[in-house]
C-alpha positions in Angstrom: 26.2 -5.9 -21.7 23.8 -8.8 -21.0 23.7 -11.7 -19.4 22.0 -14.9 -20.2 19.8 -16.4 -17.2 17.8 -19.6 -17.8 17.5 -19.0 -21.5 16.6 -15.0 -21.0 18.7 -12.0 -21.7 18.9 -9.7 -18.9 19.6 -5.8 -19.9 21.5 -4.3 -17.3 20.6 -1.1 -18.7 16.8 -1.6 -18.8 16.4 -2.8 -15.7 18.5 -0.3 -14.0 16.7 2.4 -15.9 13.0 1.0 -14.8 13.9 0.6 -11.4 15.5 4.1 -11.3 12.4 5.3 -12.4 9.9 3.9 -10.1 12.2 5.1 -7.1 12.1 8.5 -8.8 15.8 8.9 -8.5 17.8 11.1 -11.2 21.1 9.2 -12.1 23.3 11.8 -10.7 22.1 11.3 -7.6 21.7 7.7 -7.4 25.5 7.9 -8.3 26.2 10.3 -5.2 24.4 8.2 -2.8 26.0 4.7 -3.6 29.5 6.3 -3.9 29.7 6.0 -7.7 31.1 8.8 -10.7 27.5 9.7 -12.5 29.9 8.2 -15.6 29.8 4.9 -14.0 25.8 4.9 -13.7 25.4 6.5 -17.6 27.9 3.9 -19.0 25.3 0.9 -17.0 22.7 2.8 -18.7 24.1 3.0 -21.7 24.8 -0.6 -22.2 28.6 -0.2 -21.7 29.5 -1.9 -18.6 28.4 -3.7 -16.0 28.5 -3.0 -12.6 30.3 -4.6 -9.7 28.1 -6.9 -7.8 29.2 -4.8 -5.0 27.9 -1.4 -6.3 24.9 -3.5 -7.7 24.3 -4.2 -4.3 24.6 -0.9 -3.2 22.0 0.4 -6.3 20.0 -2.0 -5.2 19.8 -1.2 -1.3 19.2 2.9 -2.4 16.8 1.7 -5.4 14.6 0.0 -2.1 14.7 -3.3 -3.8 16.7 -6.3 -3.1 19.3 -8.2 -6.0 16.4 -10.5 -6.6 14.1 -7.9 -7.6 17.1 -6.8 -10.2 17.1 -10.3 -11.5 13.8 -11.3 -11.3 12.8 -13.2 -14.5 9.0 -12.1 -14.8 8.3 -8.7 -16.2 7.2 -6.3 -14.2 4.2 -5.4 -14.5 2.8 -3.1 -12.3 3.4 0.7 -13.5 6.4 2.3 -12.2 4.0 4.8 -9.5 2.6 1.7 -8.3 6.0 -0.1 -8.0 6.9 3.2 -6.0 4.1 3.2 -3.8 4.5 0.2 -2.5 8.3 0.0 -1.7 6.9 3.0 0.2 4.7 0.8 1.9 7.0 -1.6 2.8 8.7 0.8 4.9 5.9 1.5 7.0 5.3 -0.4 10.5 1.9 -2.3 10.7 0.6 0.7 12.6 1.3 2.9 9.9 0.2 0.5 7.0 -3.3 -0.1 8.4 -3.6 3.4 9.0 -3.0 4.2 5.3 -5.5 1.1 4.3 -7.9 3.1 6.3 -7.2 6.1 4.8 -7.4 4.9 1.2 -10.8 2.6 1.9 -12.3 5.9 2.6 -10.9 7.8 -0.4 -12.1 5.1 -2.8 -15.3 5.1 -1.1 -15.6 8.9 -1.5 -14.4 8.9 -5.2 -17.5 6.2 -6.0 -19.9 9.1 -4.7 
């Protein structure tokens, strides 16, 4: 089922599958963690229903992106291990982030040797 948002379709089932994907989460256990039957997650994947905007929101919140993301208009366009990496960053304190901009100055200044 789609939806029709300023003149654009919206796939529930694509974008549900992409983000699945860069979280690196297998459907099954999406399903377990946000209180779903795995049915419920392959019938949104399938194109055969919609969810809830409650269990959307509840995708959303394990998936580590927020309802906008979902419905974001622009294509995303960074690969999927990017998109991963950095809703991994975003859980990091400041601390930890410039520690790991530290860390990866000095591996892309290694790899250039």
């Amino acid at each position: 089922m789609n939806i029709i948002q300023g003149g654009i379709e919206l796939n529930y089932a694509s974008r549900l599958k992409y983000f699945r994907n860069v979280a690196g989460i297998s459907a099954n256990a999406l399903a377990k963690k946000v209180g779903l039957d795995p049915t419920t997650i392959y019938k949104i994947e399938s194109n055969d229903s919609k969810p809830s905007l409650g269990s959307l929101e509840r995708i959303c919140d394990v998936l580590g992106i927020t309802l906008a993301d979902f419905f974001a208009e622009e294509k995303q366009e960074l690969e999927p291990e990017l998109r991963r990496l950095i809703e991994t960053v975003k859980k990091l304190s400041p601390e930890q982030r410039d520690q790991l901009q530290k860390l990866l100055e000095v591996m892309s200044t290694d790899s250039k040797k």
